[in-house]
C-alpha positions as CSV (number, residue, x, y, z in Angstrom):
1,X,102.2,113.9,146.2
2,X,106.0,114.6,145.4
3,X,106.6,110.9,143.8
4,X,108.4,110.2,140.5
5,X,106.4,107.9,138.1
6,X,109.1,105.2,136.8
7,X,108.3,106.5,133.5
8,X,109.0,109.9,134.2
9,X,112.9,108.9,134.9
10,X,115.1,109.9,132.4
11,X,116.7,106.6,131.2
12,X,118.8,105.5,128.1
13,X,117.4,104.8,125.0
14,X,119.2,102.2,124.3
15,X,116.9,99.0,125.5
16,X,118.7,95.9,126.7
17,X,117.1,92.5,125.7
18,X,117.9,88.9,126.4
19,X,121.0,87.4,125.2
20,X,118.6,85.2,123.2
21,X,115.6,86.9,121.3
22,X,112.3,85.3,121.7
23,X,110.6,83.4,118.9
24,X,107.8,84.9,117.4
25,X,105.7,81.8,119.6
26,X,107.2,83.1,122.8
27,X,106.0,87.1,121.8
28,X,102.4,85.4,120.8
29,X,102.3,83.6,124.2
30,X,103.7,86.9,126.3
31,X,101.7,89.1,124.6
32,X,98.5,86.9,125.4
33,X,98.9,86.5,128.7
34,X,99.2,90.0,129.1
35,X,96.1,90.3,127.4
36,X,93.9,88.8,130.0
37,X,94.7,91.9,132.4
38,X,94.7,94.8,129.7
39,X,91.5,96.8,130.3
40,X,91.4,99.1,127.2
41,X,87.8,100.6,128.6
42,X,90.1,102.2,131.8
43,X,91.5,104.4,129.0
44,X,90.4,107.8,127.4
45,X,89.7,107.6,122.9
46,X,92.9,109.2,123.0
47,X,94.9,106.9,125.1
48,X,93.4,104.1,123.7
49,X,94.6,105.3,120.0
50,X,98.6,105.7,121.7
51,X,101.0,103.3,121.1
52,X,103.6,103.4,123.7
53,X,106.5,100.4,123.9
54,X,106.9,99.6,127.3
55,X,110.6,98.3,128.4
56,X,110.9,96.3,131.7
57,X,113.5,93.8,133.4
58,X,112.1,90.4,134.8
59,X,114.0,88.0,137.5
60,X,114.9,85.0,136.2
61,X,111.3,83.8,137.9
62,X,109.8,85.5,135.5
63,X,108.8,88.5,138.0
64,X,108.6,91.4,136.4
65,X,110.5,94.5,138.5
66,X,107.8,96.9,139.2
67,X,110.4,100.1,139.7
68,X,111.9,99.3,136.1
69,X,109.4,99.8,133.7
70,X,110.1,102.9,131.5
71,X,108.4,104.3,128.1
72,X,111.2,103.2,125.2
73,X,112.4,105.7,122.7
74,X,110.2,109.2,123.1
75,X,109.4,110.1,126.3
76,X,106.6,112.3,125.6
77,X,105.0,113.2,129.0
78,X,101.3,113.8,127.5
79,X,98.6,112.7,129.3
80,X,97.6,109.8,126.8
81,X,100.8,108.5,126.6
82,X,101.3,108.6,130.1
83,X,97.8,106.6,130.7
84,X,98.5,104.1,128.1
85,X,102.0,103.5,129.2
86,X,100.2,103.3,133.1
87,X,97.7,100.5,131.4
88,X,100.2,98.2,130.2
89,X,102.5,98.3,133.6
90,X,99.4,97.0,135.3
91,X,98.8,94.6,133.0
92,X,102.2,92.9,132.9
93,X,102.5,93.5,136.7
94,X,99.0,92.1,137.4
95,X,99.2,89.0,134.8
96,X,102.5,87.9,136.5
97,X,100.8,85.1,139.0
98,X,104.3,84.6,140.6
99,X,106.2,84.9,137.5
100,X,105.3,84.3,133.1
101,X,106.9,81.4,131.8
102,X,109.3,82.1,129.5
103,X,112.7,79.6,128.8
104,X,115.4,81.1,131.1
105,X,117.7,82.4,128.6
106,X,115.0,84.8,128.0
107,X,114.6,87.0,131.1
């Protein structure tokens, strides 16, 4: 196909995050509203078993930017962690509903 997966991009490791980190409440609430959308049973044993950190910039809507999401730290190009890591963009893409709602010094 001749297309470049966003996580295939070579990108900094440094990770830039709000000005203002979120609470552990804020994380609890992302994280579950995420949740809904994750479908662990789309993923291989092995996938499933990968932990991959997922970084990703957001408009001020709360619109996640679907050309920004990037594995953080080790870019390993395995399959697994390429499957995982293609899991959670879904699911933060798909769970957006026009935007999460998150205080605006968080975005």
């Amino acid at each position: 196909m001749g297309t470049t997966r966003p996580s295939e991009i070579e990108r900094d490791t440094s990770v830039e995050i709000a000005s203002v980190p979120m609470t552990q409440a804020e994380k609890d609430g992302f994280r579950d509203a995420v949740q809904t959308c994750w479908n662990p049973s789309s993923l291989s044993i092995e996938a499933s078993e990968t932990r991959v950190v997922v970084g990703f910039t957001m408009s001020r809507a709360g619109v996640p930017d679907a050309d920004s999401f990037h594995i953080v730290g080790d870019v390993d190009v395995e399959p697994a962690r390429q499957q995982a890591f293609e899991a959670a963009r879904r699911a933060v893409i798909r769970c957006a509903n026009g935007g999460y709602s998150l205080p605006g010094d968080k975005y």
